[in-house]
N, C-alpha and C positions, 0 to 999 in steps of 0.2 A: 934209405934205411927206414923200413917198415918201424913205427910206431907203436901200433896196436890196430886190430883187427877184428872184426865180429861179423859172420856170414860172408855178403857182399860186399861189406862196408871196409876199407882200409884207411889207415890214416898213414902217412908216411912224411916226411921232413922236406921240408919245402927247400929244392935243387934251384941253380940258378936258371936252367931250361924251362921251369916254370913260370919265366916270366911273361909267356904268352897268353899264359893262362888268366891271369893275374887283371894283367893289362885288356885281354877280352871282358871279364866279368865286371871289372869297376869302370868299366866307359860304356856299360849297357845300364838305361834310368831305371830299368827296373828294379837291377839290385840297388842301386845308387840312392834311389827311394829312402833307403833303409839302412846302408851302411855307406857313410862316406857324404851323401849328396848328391842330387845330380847336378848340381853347381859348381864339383867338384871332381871330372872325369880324371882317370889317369890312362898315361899312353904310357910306351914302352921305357923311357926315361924316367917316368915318375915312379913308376914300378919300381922298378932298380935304384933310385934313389930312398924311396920308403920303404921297402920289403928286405934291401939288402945294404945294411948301410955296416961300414967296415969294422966299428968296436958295438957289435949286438950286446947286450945286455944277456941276461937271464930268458929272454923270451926265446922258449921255443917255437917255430912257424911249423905249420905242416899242410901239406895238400890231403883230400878227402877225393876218394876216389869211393866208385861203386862201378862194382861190376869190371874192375879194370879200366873205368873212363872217367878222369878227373874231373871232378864237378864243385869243387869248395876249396874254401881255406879254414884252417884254424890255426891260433896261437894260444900258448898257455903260458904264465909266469907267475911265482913265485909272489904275493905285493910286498913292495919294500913299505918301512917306515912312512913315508911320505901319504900310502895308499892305504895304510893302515887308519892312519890319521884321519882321511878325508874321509871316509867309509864308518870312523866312529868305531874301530876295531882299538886295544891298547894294542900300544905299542912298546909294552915291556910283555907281553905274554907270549910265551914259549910254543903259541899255535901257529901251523902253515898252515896258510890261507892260500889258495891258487886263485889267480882270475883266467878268464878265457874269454875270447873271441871269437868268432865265427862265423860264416855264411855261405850259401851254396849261392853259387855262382851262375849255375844252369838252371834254368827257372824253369827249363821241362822236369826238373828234379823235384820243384816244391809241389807241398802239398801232397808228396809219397810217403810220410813217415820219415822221411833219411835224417832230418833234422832232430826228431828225439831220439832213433838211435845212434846219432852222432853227438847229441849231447850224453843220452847214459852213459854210452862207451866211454868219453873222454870223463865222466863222472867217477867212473868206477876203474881206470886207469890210474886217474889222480890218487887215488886213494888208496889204493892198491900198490901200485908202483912208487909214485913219488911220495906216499905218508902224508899226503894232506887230513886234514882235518875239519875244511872247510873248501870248497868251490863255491866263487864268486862272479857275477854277471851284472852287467850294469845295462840293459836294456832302456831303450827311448821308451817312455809310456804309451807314446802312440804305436809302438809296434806291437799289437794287439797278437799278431801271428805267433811272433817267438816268444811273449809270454805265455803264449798256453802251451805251448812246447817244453818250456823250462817247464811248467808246472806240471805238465804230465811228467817230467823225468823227478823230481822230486824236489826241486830249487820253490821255497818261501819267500814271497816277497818281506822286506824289512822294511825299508823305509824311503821315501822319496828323496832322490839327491836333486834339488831345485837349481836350474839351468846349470846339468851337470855339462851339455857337449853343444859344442856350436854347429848347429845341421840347417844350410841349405838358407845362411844369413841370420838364422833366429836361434837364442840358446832355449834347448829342448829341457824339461825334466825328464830324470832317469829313474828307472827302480832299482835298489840295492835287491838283487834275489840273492839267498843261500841256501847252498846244501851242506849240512852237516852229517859228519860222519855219525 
């Protein structure tokens, strides 16, 4: 089920035959670098264990295709309570806040642009479709690349979340980026 769409860019919901996909791109160090670890490959069981676990949550998964040829993931949800809190968002206020995820998985992909208009899209998706109000992105500070990709799509950094993600043995700092509607 197509997601949403722009040019060659599709997004669509993440099938369980995606899990080859999945499983090639998080056991290559390159992405691993950057999302997950390379300390921390997954193979076909991992995949299916962490991508598809049987009471999901609110998160939506989707695969990023271009061109007809899958080359990413993303997921988008809703922050509960919990993420509200940690992020310094209240949590009596009647705003949807989206977080997301993502990374292109084909590293002959980077560095084409596909990754800002894969962020506007699913920016302007959110906002559009689900009534956010806010899109949320917690990037590692060292990932220099997809900060200036959010920044070109229109995500402000807020504030540093101090050893917000365990990457590769060591807790990283992260930046709180938003975009407001």
């Amino acid at each position: 089920m197509k997601l949403f769409e722009s040019g060659l860019l599709k997004v669509r919901k993440l099938e369980k035959k995606d899990n080859k996909y999945l499983a090639k791109w998080l056991s290559d160090p390159s992405v691993l670098e950057y999302y997950e670890g390379r300390d921390n490959p997954f193979d076909l069981d991992k995949v299916n264990r962490v991508f598809y676990p049987p009471n999901d949550k609110e998160e939506v998964k989707g695969i990023v295709e271009y061109s007809n040829r899958a080359i990413g993931y993303i997921q988008f949800y809703p922050l509960d309570s919990e993420a509200k809190k940690l992020f310094g968002y209240s949590t009596y206020s009647k705003e949807l806040i989206y977080g997301t995820d993502q990374f292109i998985g084909e590293v002959a992909y980077w560095n084409k642009g596909i990754g800002e208009m894969l962020v506007s899209s699913m920016i302007h998706f959110l906002i559009e479709n689900q009534k956010a109000d806010r899109v949320v992105m917690d990037p590692q500070t060292r990932n220099v690349r997809a900060i200036k990709c959010y920044e070109k799509c229109g995500l402000k950094k807020v504030k540093i979340l101090p050893k917000r993600e365990l990457h590769e043995g060591e807790y990283q700092d992260c930046w709180l980026m938003e975009y407001r509607k």
